[in-house]
C-alpha positions as CSV (number, residue, x, y, z in Angstrom):
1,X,51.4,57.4,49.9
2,X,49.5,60.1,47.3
3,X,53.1,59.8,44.7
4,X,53.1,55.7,45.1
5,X,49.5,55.7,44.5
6,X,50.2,57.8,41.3
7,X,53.2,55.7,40.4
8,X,51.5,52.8,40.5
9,X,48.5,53.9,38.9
10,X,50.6,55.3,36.0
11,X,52.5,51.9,35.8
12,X,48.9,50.8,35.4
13,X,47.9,52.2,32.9
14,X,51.0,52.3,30.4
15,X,51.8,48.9,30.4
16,X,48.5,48.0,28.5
17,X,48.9,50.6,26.4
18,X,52.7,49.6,25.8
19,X,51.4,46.0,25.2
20,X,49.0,46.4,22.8
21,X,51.4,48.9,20.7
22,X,53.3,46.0,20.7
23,X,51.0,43.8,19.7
24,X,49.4,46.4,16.7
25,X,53.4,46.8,15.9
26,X,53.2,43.3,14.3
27,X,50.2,44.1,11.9
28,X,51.4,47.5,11.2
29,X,55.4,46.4,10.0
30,X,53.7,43.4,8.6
31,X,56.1,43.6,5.2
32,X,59.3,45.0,7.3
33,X,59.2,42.4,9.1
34,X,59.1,40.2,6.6
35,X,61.3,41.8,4.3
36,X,64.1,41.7,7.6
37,X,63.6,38.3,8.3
38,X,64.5,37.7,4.5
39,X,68.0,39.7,4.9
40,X,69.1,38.1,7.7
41,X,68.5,34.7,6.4
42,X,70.4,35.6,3.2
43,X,73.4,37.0,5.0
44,X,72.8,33.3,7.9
45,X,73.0,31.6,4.2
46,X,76.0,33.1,3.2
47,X,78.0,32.2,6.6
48,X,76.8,29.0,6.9
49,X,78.1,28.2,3.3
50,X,81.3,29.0,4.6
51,X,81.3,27.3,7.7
52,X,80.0,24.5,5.6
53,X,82.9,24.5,2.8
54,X,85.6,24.1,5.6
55,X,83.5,21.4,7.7
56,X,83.7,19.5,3.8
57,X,87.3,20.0,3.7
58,X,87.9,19.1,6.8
59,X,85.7,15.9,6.9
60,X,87.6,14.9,3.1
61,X,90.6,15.4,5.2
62,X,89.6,12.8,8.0
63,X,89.9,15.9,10.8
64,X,87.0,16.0,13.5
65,X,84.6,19.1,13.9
66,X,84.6,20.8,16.8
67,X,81.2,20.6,19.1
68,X,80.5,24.1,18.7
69,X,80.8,24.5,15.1
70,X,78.7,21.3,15.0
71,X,76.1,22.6,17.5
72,X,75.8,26.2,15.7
73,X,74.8,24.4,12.5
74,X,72.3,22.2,13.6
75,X,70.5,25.4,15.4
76,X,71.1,27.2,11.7
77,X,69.7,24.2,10.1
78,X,66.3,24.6,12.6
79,X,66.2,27.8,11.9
80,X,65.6,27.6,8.2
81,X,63.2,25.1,8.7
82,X,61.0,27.1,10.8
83,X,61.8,29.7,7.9
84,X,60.5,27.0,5.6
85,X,57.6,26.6,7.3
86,X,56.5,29.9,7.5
87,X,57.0,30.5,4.3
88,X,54.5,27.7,3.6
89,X,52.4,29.5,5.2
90,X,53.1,33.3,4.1
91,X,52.2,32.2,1.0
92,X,48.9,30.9,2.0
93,X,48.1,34.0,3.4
94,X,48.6,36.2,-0.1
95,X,45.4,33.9,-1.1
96,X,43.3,34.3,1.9
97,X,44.2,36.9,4.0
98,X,43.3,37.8,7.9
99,X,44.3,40.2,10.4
100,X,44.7,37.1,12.5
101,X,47.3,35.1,10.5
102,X,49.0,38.3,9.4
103,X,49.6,39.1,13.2
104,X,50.5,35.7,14.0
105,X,53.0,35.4,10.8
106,X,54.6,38.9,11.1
107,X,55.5,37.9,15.0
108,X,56.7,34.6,14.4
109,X,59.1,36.6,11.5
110,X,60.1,39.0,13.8
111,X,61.0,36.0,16.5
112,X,63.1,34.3,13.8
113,X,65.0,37.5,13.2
114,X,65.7,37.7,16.5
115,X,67.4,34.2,16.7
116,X,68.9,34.9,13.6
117,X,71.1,38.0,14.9
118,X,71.7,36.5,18.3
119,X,73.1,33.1,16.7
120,X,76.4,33.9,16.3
121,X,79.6,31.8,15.5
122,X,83.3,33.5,17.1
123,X,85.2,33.9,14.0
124,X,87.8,31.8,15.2
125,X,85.7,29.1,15.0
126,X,84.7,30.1,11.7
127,X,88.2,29.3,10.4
128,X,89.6,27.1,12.3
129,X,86.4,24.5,12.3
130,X,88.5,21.1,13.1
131,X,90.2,19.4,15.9
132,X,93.8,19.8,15.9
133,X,95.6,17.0,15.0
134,X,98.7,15.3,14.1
135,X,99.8,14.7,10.4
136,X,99.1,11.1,9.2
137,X,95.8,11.6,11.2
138,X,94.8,14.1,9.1
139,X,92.9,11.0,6.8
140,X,91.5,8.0,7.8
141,X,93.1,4.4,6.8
142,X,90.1,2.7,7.6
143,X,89.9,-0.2,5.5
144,X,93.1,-0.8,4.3
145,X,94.6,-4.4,4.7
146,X,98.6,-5.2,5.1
147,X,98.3,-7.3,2.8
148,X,101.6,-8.5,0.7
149,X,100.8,-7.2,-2.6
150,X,100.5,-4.2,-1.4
151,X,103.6,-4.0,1.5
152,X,106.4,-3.6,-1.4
153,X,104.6,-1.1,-3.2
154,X,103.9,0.9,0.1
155,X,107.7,0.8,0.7
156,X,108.6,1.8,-2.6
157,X,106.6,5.1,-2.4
158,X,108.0,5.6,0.3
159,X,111.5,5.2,-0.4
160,X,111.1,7.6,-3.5
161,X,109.4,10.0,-1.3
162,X,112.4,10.2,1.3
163,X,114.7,10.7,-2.0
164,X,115.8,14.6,-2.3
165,X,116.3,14.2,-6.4
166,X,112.4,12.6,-7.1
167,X,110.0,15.6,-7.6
168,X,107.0,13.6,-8.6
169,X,105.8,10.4,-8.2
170,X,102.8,8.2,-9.2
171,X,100.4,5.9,-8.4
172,X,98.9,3.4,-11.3
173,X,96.2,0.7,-11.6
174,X,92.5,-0.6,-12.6
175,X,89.9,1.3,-10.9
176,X,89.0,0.0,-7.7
177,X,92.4,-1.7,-6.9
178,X,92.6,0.6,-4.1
179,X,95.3,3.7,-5.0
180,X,93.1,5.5,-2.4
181,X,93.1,3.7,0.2
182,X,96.9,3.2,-0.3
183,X,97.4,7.0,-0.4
184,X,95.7,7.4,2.7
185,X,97.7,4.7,4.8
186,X,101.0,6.6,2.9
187,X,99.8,9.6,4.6
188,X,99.9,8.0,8.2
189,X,103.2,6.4,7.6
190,X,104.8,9.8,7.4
191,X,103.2,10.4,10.8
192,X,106.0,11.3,13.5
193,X,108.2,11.7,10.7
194,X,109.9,15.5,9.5
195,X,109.9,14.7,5.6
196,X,107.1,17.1,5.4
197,X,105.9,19.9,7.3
198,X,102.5,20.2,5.0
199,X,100.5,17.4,3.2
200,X,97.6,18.2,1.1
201,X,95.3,16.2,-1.0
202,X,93.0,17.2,-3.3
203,X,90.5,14.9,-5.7
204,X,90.8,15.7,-9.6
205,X,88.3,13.5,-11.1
206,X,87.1,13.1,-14.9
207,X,85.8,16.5,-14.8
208,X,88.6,19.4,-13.8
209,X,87.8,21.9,-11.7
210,X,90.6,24.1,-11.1
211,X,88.5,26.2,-8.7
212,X,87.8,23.5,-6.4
213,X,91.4,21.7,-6.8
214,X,92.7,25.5,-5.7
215,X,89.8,26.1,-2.5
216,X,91.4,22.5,-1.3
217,X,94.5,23.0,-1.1
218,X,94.5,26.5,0.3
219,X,91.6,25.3,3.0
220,X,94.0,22.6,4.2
221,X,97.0,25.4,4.5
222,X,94.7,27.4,6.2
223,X,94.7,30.0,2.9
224,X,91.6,32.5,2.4
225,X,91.6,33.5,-1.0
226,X,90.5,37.3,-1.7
227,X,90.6,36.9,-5.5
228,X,87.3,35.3,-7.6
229,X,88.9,34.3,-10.8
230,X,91.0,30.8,-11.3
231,X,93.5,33.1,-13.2
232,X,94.1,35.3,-10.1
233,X,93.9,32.6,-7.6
234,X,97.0,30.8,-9.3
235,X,99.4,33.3,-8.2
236,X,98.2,33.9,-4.5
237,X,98.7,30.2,-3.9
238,X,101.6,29.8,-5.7
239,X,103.4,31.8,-3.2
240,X,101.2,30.4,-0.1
241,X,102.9,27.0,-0.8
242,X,106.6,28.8,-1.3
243,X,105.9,29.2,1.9
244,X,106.0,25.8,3.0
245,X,109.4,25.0,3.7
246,X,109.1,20.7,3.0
247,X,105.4,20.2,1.5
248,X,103.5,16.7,-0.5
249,X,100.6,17.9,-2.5
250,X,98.7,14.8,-3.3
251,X,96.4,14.9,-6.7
252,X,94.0,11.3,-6.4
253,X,91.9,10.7,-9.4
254,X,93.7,12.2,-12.3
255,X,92.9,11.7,-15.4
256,X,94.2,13.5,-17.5
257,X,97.3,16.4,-18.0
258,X,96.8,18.8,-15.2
259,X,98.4,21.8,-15.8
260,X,100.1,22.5,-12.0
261,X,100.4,26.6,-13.5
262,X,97.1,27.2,-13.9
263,X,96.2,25.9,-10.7
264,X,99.0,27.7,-8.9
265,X,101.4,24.7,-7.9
266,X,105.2,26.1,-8.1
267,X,106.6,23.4,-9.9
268,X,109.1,22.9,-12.9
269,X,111.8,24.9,-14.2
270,X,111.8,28.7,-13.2
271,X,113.4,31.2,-15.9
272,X,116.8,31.0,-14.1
273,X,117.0,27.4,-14.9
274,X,116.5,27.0,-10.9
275,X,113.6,25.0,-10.0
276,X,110.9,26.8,-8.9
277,X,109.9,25.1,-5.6
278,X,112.5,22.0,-4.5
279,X,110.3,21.7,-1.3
280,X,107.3,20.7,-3.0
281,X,106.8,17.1,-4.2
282,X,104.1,15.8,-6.0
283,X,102.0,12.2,-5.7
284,X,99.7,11.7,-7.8
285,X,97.0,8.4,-8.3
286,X,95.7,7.6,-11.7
287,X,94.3,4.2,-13.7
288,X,95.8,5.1,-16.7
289,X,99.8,5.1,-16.8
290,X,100.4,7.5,-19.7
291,X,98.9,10.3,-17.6
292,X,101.5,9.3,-14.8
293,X,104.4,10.0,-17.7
294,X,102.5,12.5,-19.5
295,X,102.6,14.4,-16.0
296,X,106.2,13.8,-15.7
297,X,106.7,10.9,-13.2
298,X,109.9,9.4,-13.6
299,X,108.9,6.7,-10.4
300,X,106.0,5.1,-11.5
301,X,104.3,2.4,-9.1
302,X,101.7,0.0,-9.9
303,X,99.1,-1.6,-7.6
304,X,98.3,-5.1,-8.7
305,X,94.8,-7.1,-8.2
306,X,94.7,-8.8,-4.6
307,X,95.5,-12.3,-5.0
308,X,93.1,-15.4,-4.6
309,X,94.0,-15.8,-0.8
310,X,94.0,-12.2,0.0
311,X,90.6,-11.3,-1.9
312,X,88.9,-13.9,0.3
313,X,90.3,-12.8,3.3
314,X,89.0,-9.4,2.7
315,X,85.4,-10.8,1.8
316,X,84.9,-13.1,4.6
317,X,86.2,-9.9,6.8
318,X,83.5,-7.6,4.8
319,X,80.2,-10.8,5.3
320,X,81.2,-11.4,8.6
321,X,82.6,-14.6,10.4
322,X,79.5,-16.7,10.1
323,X,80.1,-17.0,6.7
324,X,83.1,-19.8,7.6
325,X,79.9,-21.9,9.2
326,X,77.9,-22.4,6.2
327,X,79.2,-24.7,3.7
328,X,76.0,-24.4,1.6
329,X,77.7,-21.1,0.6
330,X,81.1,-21.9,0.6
331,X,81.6,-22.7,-3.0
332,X,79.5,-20.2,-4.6
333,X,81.2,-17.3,-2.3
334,X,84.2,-18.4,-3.5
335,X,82.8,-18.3,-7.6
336,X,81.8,-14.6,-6.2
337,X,85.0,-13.4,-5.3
338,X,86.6,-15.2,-7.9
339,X,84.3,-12.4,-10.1
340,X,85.5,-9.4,-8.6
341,X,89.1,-9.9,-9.9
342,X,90.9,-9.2,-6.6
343,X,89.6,-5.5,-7.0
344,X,88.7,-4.4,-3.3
345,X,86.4,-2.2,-4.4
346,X,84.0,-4.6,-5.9
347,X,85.0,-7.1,-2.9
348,X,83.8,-4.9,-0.3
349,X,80.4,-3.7,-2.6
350,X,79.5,-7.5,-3.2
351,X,80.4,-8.3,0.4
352,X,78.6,-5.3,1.8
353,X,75.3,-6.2,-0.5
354,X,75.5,-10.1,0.5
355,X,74.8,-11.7,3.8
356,X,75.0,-15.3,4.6
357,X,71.0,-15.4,6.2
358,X,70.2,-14.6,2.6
359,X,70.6,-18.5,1.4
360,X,71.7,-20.1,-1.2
361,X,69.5,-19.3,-4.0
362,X,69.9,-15.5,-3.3
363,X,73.7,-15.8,-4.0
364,X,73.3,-18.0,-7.0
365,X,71.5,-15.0,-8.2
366,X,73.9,-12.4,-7.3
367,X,76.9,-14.7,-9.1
368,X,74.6,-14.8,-12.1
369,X,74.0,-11.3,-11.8
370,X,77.8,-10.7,-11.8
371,X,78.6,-12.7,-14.4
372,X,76.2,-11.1,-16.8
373,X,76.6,-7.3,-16.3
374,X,78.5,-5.4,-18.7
375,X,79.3,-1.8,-19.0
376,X,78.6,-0.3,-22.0
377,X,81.7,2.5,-23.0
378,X,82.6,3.9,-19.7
379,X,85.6,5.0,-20.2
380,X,87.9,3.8,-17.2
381,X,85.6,1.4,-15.6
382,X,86.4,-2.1,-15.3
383,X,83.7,-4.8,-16.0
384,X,84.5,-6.5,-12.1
385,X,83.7,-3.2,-10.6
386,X,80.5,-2.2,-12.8
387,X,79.2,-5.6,-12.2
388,X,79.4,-5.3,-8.3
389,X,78.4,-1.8,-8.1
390,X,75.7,-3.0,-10.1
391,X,74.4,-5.3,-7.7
392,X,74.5,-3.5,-5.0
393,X,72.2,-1.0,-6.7
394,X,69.6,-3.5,-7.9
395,X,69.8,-4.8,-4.0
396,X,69.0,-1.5,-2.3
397,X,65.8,-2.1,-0.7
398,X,63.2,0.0,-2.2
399,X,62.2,2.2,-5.9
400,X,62.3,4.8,-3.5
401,X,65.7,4.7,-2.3
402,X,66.3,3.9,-5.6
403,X,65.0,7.1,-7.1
404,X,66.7,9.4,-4.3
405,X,70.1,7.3,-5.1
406,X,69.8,8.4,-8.8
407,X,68.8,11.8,-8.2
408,X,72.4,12.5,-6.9
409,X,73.5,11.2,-9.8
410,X,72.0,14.1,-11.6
411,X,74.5,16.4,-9.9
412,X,78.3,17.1,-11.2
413,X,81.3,14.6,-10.0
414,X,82.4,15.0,-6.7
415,X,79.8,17.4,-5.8
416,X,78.6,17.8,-2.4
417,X,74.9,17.2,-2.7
418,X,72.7,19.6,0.0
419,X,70.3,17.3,1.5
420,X,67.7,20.1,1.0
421,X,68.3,19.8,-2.8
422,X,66.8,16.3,-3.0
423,X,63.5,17.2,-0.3
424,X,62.5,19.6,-3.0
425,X,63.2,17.6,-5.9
426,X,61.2,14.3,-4.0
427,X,58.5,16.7,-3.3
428,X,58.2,18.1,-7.5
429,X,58.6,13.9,-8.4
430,X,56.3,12.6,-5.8
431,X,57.7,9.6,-5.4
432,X,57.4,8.8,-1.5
433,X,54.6,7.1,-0.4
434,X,52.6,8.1,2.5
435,X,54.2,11.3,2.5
436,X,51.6,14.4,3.0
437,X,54.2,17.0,4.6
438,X,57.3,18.3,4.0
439,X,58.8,16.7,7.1
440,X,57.5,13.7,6.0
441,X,59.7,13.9,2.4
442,X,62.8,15.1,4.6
443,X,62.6,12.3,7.2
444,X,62.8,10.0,4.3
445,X,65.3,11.9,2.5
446,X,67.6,11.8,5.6
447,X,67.1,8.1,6.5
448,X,67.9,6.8,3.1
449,X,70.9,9.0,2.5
450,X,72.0,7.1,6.2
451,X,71.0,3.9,4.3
């Protein structure tokens, strides 16, 4: 009875003591616990960037994230808003400092830290972030229409893809005909089919960037690359795809020469007069036909405006059946599709922008509207699909949706704006109304990015 009397006595006694040294632990490693927090968000940054890069690649690609990978990055994201927020407040401490709030911050940092370390992604997940699936699956065809202008082209392609002799192929036409989208079905026709065993597709754009051309293609042949430089990259995927026995790279968006070399593609001509890769075709999408030749395309395919019946099928698909019951709109819909020029793009913009509850006067406006917009020396872009993508601009539904609209346009082509980018940037404009916190901005922020 006299030891369990002591034990308990002593138990007494040190657990104070052990709780307030844990409690004067938080003022005294104020700054290390700080300072820790700090690292282990950098090194949580640097992860989640590269969990993020193969989510991209894998969304471009049409492929379905897995739960867990999705689950782990919402946690990260609350994590570095709760860093955020204390960061808010760390730096109104270093103007009025307490003991109080410099307890209260260092143990909320050290809490953070914690979660940081223990939220861990398995590293298999890390690089293998999407769903399995089949080829042809691998993007979506959402959107595209069998229509007839379209089926003998389609066939053609395909034809001179199942033809051992053709190397590379292209794709021609106006902007906003709808190579894409005619790509992307391509890519599910070969579904079930053993005429490739890889297919890869990578956006070139205006504004080359062999770096990013290079990350997609080796992200969708499941390539790491060790190397920084372009220079050094080239050679490490030029073997990767040797490797392929049967592989279709696809380039969409080119505008001008692309050097396959520099970006590591084996292609051409190899010093023995043998050609370098035989397995590897090329398809390649572009709106101006001299870069189709000037890349070496000996079949050359072009895709042709949608015809009168086929554009307003595809409009009164986009507006919605209801449309066929108003006959006060009847004729002017029909002087609005007549505008776009058979160019699904602008179709589905005008159609998207439009709805038949608007009334009559509304769409006498938007024809007008259409009618009178001009580009002014874009290169590349056709007056039907400036127009229309004009319109559905000027009918967004706000100055601030606007504003956060054209602050992505501040970025570089094809870039993958963080949401975070344009909080911060709302916040330095001030632009929202009735906005007094930071949430406040990024609730916004989210809801007309959704919009």
């Amino acid at each position: 009875m006299e030891e369990l009397g002591i034990s308990i006595a002593s138990k007494t006694v040190e657990e104070p003591m052990a709780l307030i040294g844990r409690q004067l632990s938080y003022l005294i490693y104020y700054d290390s616990n700080i300072e820790r927090l700090r690292d282990a968000l950098k090194k949580l940054n640097d992860k989640k960037n590269d969990v993020q890069r193969s989510v991209d690649v894998a969304i471009r690609n049409g492929a379905t994230i897995k739960d867990q990978v999705q689950s782990w990055l919402e946690d990260v994201s609350k994590i570095f808003h709760e860093a955020e927020e204390l960061q808010t407040k760390l730096n109104v401490q270093t103007w009025c400092p307490s003991l109080k709030s410099r307890y209260s911050l260092s143990r909320k940092a050290k809490k953070i830290a914690q979660r940081v370390l223990d939220l861990k992604l398995d590293e298999e997940l890390s690089n293998n972030v999407a769903n399995p699936q089949q080829l042809g699956l691998i993007i979506s065809s959402e959107g595209f229409k069998g229509f007839e202008s379209r089926k003998d082209v389609m066939n053609d392609v395909l034809s001179s893809l199942r033809n051992e002799k053709t190397r590379i192929i292209g794709i021609c036409g106006m902007g906003g005909v709808g190579k894409t989208t005619m790509v992307r079905e391509i890519i599910k026709r070969l579904e079930g089919t053993s005429l490739f065993d890889d297919v890869v597709i990578t956006t070139i754009s205006a504004t080359v960037n062999i770096r990013t051309i290079q990350t997609d293609i080796a992200d969708s042949l499941g390539m790491k690359f060790v190397e920084e430089s372009e220079s050094r990259r080239a050679p490490s995927l030029h073997e990767r795809i040797k490797q392929s026995k049967r592989i279709l790279i696809i380039l969409d968006d080119v505008w001008s020469e692309l050097k396959l070399q520099d970006v590591g593609i084996p292609f051409g001509v190899g010093p023995t007069t043998n050609e370098v890769h035989k397995g590897c075709k090329i398809l390649l999408t572009s709106w101006n036909e001299e870069v189709c030749k000037v890349m070496g395309c000996k079949d050359i395919f072009k895709v042709q405006a949608l015809n009168k019946e086929e554009a307003w099928e595809l409009f009164r698909a986009t507006v919605g059946e209801s449309l066929d019951n108003n006959h006060d709109l009847s004729h002017v819909a029909k002087l609005i599709v007549d505008e776009c020029k058979g160019l699904p793009i602008a179709i589905i913009t005008v159609g998207k922008a439009l709805l038949p509850s608007n009334g009559k006067h509304e769409w006498n406006t938007a024809l007008q509207e259409l009618k009178n917009s001009l580009p002014e020396n874009i290169t590349g872009m056709e007056r039907e699909v400036y127009s229309c993508i004009k319109l559905s601009y000027d009918k967004l539904d706000s100055d601030e949706v606007k504003s956060c609209f054209l602050l992505c346009c501040l970025f570089p082509e094809d870039y993958d704006v963080p949401i975070e980018y344009l909080v911060r940037y709302e916040l330095g404009r001030a632009t929202f109304r009735n906005t007094n916190t930071v949430k406040d901005v990024r609730d916004k922020v989210h809801s007309f990015v959704e919009y």
